[in-house]
C-alpha positions in Angstrom: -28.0 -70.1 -44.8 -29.9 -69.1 -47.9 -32.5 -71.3 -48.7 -33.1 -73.9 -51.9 -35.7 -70.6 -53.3 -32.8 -68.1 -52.9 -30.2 -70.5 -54.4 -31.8 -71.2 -57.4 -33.0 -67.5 -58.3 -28.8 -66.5 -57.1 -28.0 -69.7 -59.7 -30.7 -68.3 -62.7 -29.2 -64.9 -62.2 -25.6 -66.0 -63.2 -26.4 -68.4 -65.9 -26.3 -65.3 -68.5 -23.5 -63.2 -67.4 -23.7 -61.1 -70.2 -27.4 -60.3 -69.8 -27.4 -59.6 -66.0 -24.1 -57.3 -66.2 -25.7 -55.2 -68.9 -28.9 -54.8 -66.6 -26.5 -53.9 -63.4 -24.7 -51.5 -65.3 -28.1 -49.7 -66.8 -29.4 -49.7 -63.6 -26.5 -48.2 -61.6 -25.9 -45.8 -64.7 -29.7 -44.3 -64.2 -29.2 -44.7 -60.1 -26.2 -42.4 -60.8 -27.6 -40.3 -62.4 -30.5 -39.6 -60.7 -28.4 -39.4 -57.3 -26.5 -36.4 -58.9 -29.5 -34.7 -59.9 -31.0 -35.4 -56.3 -27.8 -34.6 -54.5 -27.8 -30.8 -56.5 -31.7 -30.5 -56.1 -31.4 -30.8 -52.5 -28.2 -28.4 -52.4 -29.9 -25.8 -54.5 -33.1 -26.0 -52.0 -30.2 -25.4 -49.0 -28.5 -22.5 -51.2 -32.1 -21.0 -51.9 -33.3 -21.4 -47.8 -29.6 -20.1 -46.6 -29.7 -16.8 -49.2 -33.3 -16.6 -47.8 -32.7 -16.1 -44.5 -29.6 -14.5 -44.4 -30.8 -12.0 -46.9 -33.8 -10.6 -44.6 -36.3 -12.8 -44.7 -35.0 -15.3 -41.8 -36.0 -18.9 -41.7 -38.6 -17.9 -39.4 -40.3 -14.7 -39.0 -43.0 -13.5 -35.8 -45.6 -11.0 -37.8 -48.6 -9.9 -36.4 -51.7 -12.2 -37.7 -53.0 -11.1 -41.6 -49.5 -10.3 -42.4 -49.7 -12.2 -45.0 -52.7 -10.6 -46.6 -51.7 -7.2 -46.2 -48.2 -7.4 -46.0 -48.1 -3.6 -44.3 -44.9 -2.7 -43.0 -47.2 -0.5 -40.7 -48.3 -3.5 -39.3 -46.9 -4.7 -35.7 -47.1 -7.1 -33.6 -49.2 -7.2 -30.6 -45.9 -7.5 -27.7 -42.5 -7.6 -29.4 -41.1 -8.4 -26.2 -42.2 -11.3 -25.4 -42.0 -12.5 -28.8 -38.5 -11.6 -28.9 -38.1 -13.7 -25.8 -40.1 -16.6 -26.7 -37.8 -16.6 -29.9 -35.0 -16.4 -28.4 -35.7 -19.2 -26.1 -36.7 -21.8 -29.3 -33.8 -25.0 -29.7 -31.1 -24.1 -32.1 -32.0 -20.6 -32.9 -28.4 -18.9 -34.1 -29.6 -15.3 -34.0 -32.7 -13.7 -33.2 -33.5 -9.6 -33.5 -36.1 -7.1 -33.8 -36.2 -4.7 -37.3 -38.7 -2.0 -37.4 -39.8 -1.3 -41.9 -41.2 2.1 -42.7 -41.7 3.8 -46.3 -39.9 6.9 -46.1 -38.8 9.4 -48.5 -35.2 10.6 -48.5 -34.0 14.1 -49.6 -31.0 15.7 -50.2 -31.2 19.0 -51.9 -33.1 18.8 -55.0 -32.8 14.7 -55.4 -35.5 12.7 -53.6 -36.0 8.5 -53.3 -38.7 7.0 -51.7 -37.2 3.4 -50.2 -38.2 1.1 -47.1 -36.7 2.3 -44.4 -35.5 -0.8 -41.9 -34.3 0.0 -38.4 -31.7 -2.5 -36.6 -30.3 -3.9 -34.2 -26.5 -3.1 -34.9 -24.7 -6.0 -32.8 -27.0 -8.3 -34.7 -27.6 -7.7 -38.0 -24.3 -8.6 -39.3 -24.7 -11.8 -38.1 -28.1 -11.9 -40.1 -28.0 -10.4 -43.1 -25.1 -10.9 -45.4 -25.4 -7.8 -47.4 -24.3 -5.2 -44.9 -20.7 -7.5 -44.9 -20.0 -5.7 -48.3 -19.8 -2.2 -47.2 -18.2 -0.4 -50.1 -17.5 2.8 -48.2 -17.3 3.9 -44.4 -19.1 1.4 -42.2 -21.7 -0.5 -40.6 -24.0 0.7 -37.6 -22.7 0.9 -34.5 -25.0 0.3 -31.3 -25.4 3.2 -29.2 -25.1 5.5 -32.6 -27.9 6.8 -33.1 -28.8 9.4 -35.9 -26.9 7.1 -38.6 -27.6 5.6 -41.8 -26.7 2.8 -44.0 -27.4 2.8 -47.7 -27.0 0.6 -50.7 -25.3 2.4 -53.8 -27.9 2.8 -56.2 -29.7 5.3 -53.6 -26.8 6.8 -52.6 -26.0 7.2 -56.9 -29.7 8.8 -56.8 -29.3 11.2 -54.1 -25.9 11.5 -54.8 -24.6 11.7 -51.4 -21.3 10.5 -50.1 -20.0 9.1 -46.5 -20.6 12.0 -43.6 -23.6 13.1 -45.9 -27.0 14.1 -43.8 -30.2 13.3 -45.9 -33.7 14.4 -44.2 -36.1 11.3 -43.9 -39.5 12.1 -43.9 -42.2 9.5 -42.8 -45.9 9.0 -42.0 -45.9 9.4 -37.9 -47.9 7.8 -35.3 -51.6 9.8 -35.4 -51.0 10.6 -39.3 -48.6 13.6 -39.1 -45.7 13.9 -40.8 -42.6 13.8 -39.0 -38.4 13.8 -40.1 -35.3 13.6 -38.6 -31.8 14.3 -40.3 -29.6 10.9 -40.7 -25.6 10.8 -41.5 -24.6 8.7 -44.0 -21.9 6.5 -42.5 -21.5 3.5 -44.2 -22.9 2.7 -48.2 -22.9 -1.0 -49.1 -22.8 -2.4 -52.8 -23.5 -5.8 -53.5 -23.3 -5.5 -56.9 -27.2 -5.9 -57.8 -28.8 -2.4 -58.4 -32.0 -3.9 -57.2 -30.2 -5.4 -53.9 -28.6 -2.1 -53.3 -31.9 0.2 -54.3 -33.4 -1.4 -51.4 -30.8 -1.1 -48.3 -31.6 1.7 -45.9 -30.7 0.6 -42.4 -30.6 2.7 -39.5 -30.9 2.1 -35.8 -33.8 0.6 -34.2 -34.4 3.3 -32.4 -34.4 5.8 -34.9 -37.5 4.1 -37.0 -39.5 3.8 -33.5 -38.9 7.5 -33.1 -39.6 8.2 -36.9 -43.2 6.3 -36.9 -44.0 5.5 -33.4 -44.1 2.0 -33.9 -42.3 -1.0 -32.8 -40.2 -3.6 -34.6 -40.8 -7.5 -35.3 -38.7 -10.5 -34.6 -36.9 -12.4 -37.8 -34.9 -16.1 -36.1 -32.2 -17.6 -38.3 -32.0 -21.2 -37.3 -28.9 -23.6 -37.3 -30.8 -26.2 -39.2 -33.2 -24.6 -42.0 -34.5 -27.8 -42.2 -36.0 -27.2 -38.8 -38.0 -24.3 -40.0 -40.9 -26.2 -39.7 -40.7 -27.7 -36.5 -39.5 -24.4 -35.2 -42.6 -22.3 -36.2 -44.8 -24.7 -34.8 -42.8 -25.1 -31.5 -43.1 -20.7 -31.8 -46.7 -20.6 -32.6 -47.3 -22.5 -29.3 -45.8 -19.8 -27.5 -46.4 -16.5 -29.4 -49.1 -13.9 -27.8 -52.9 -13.4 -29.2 -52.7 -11.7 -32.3 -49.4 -12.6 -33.9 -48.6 -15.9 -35.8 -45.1 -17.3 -36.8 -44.4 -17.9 -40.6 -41.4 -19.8 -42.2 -39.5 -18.0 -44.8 -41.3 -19.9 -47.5 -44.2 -18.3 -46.8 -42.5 -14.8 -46.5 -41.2 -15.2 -49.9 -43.7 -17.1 -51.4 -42.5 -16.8 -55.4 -38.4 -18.2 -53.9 -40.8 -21.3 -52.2 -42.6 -21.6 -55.6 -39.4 -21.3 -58.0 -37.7 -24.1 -55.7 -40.8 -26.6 -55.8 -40.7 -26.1 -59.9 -36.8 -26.6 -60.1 -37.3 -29.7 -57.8 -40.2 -31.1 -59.9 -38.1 -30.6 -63.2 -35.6 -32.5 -61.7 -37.5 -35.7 -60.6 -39.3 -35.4 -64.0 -36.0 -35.6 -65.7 -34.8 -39.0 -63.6 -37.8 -40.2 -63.4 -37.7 -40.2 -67.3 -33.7 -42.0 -67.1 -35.2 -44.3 -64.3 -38.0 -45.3 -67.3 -35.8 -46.1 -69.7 -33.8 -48.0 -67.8 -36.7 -49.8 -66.3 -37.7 -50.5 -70.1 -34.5 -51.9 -70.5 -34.3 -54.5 -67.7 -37.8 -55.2 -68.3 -37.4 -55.9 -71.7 -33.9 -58.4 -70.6 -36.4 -59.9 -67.9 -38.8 -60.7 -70.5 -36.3 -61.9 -72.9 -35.2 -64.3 -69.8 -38.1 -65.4 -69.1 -39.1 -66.1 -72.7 -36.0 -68.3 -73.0 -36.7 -70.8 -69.7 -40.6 -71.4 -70.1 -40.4 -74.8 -70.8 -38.3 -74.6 -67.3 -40.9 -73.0 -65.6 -43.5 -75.6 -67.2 -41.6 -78.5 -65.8 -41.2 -76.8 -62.4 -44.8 -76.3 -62.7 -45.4 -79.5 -63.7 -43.3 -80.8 -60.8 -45.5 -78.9 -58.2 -44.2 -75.3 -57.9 -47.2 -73.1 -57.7 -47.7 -69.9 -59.9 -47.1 -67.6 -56.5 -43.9 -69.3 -55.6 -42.9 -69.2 -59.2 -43.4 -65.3 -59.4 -41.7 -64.7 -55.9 -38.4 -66.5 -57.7 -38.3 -64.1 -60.6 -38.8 -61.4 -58.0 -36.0 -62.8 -55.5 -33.8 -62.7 -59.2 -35.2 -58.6 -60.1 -34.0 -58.1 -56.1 -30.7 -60.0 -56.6 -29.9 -57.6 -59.9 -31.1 -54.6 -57.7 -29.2 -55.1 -55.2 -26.2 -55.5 -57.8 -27.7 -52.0 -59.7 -27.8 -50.3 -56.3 -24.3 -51.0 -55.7 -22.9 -50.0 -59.0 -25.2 -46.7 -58.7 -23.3 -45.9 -55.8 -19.7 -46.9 -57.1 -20.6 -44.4 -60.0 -22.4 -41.9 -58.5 -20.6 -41.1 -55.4 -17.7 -40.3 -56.7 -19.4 -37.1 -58.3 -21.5 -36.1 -55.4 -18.8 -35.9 -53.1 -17.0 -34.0 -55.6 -20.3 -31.2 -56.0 -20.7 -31.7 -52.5 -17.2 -29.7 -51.5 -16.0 -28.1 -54.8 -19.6 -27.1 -55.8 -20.7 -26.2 -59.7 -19.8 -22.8 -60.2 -21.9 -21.0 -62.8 -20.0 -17.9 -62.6 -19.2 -17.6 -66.4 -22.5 -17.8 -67.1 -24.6 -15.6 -64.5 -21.4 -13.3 -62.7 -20.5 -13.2 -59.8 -23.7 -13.5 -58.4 -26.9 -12.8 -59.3 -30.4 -11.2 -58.0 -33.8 -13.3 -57.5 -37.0 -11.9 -55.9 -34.9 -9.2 -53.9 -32.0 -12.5 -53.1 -28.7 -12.1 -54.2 -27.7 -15.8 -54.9 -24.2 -17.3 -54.9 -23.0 -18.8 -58.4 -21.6 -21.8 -57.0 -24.0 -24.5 -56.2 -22.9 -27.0 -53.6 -24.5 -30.9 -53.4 -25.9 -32.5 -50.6 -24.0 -35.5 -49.4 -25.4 -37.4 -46.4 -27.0 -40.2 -44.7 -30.0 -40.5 -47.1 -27.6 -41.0 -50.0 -27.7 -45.3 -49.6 -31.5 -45.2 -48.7 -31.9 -43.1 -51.5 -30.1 -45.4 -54.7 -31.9 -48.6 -52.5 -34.9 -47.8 -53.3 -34.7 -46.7 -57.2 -32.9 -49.4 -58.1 -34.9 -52.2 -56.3 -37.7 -49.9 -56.7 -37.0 -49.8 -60.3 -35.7 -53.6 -60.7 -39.1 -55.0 -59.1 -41.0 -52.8 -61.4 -39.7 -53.8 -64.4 -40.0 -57.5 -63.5 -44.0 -57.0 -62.5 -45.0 -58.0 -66.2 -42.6 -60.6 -66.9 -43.8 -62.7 -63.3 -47.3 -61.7 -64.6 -46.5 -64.0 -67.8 -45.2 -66.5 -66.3 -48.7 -66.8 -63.9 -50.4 -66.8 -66.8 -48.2 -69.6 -69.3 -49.9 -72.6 -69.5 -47.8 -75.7 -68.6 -48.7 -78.1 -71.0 -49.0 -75.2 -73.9 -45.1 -74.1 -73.2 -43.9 -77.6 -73.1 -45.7 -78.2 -76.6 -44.2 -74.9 -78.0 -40.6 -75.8 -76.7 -40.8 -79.2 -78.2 
């Protein structure tokens, strides 16, 4: 049973139904629409993190330690094998392989491109990399095939070969000398960004480690992306002297940096709707509490200290908070499950898809709808609702009984 405290600040809130209805509705309207904007922030940092990985970088990558400095495809790690089976042994990994990058320069005839050469594992990296599900002409790798090639369609445009075509790749060997092999063209993929398909050369695994004389690293797609974290450090533990695991935010350190500013234009944007409407239900509170001083001087008067008094006004801000939160979540739900499966397609705006930092990124942008969502609109609205009553409490601590009941007389 709620006690005398909690009845009277329940009773106070009712007494101007007008008044507390407009607060509740400002407060779910702002906890609405900052639950939208949080629901399609998060989503957006999923879409980014899923294009991520499953356009090359991976959600976690094993490079051999000052990667990062260098960033040398010559680079490799210090035992592939047993990084490849520490990976594969990590908690919900979905797919785990080994790609070998070499700069190489590909003729045929008179027409020569230099491009990154990346050898693969065939039965894998369709389940990795999304790109090489579009292929235009011919087909994809097949394991055991060795001698073939994959290319995007602005190289093939460039060097203008065709399906069954044999280009000469030429390549810096192990030692320094110069070393080719001939490669048939049996599959070309176009994704529809000239950049995307400038930079897709795939041919076996093997093929690179003949080509260079070096060996491949490992790239992990995980279940959860939000586990990126956790996995690296559970991989780190594990890895060999000499190589380090990275999350692909720190492969693609620009994609990490453009998703922190989109989230911290978002939360500057509700955090400005969550001001205003904390100016409004600070200025109702104020009005309120302008209204019932002489109330408060009597209950002063009658033995109510100033801290009790200022706990009632805040029991009223939680009271209406409670109210806000629940009105933020009749409003706002509605249109986050709605993003969450039907998504916000900017197609007629960017295409069909467009290209960022070498990522070809899906035009429709799904929400995030889960268990955080009631958490979330909690603790704005009370949040926002205890906030706004902080300087109205702090007046009413500082009214002087005997001075209010002179001015009310």
């Amino acid at each position: 049973m709620a006690g005398p405290s909690t009845r009277y600040a329940l009773r106070s809130v009712g007494r101007n139904v007008r008044r507390t209805a407009l607060s509740v509705i400002g407060i779910g309207i702002g906890c609405a629409l900052a639950l939208v904007m949080e629901s399609v922030n998060r989503g957006t940092e999923e879409l980014v993190a899923r294009m991520g990985a499953y356009g090359g970088a991976g959600h976690v990558r094993v490079v051999p330690r000052g990667w990062t400095q260098r960033r040398d495809p010559r680079l490799r790690l210090a035992d592939t094998q047993a990084s490849l089976a520490a990976a594969a042994g990590l908690p919900g990994v979905e797919a785990v392989t080994v790609r070998a990058r070499a700069q190489v320069l590909l003729a045929m005839g008179t027409h020569v491109v230099a491009v990154e050469m990346v050898g693969v594992d065939p039965a894998q990296e369709p389940r990795l990399l999304r790109f090489v599900r579009q292929v235009q002409q011919g087909r994809y790798l097949q394991p055991g095939a060795d001698g073939a090639m994959v290319i995007g369609r602005a190289i093939a445009d460039r060097l203008q070969a065709e399906v069954d075509d044999e280009i000469l790749a030429t390549a810096v060997g192990q030692g320094g000398a110069i070393e080719s092999v001939m490669l048939r063209v049996v599959g070309i993929v176009a994704t529809g960004s000239e950049e995307i398909d400038a930079g897709i050369c795939h041919v076996p695994l093997a093929d690179v480690e003949r080509l260079t004389g070096l060996a491949g690293a490992v790239t992990l797609v995980l279940h959860d992306w939000t586990a990126a974290d956790a996995a690296r450090a559970l991989l780190a533990a594990r890895l060999t002297s000499g190589d380090e695991a990275l999350t692909w935010g720190e492969i693609v350190p620009e994609v990490r940096g453009h998703v922190a500013q989109d989230r911290a234009t978002s939360r500057f944007v509700s955090g400005v709707i969550l001001l205003i409407v904390l100016l409004g239900v600070a200025s109702a509170q104020l009005a309120a509490v302008l209204e019932r001083r002489r109330e408060f001087a009597v209950l002063a008067a009658l033995g109510m200290g100033t801290a009790r008094m200022v706990r009632l006004l805040l029991a009223e801000a939680l009271a209406v908070g409670l109210a806000g939160a629940a009105a933020g979540l009749a409003l706002g739900l509605p249109v986050v499950w709605r993003i969450a499966g039907k998504g916000l397609d900017f197609s007629k705006y960017m295409g069909s898809s467009y290209s960022f930092q070498g990522l070809i990124m899906d035009p429709v942008v799904y929400g995030d709808l889960g268990t955080w969502v009631v958490p979330y609109v909690l603790l704005v609205a009370v949040g926002a609702t205890l906030i706004a009553t902080s300087y109205p409490a702090f007046f009413v601590a500082r009214t002087d009984p005997a001075v209010a009941l002179r001015v009310a007389q």
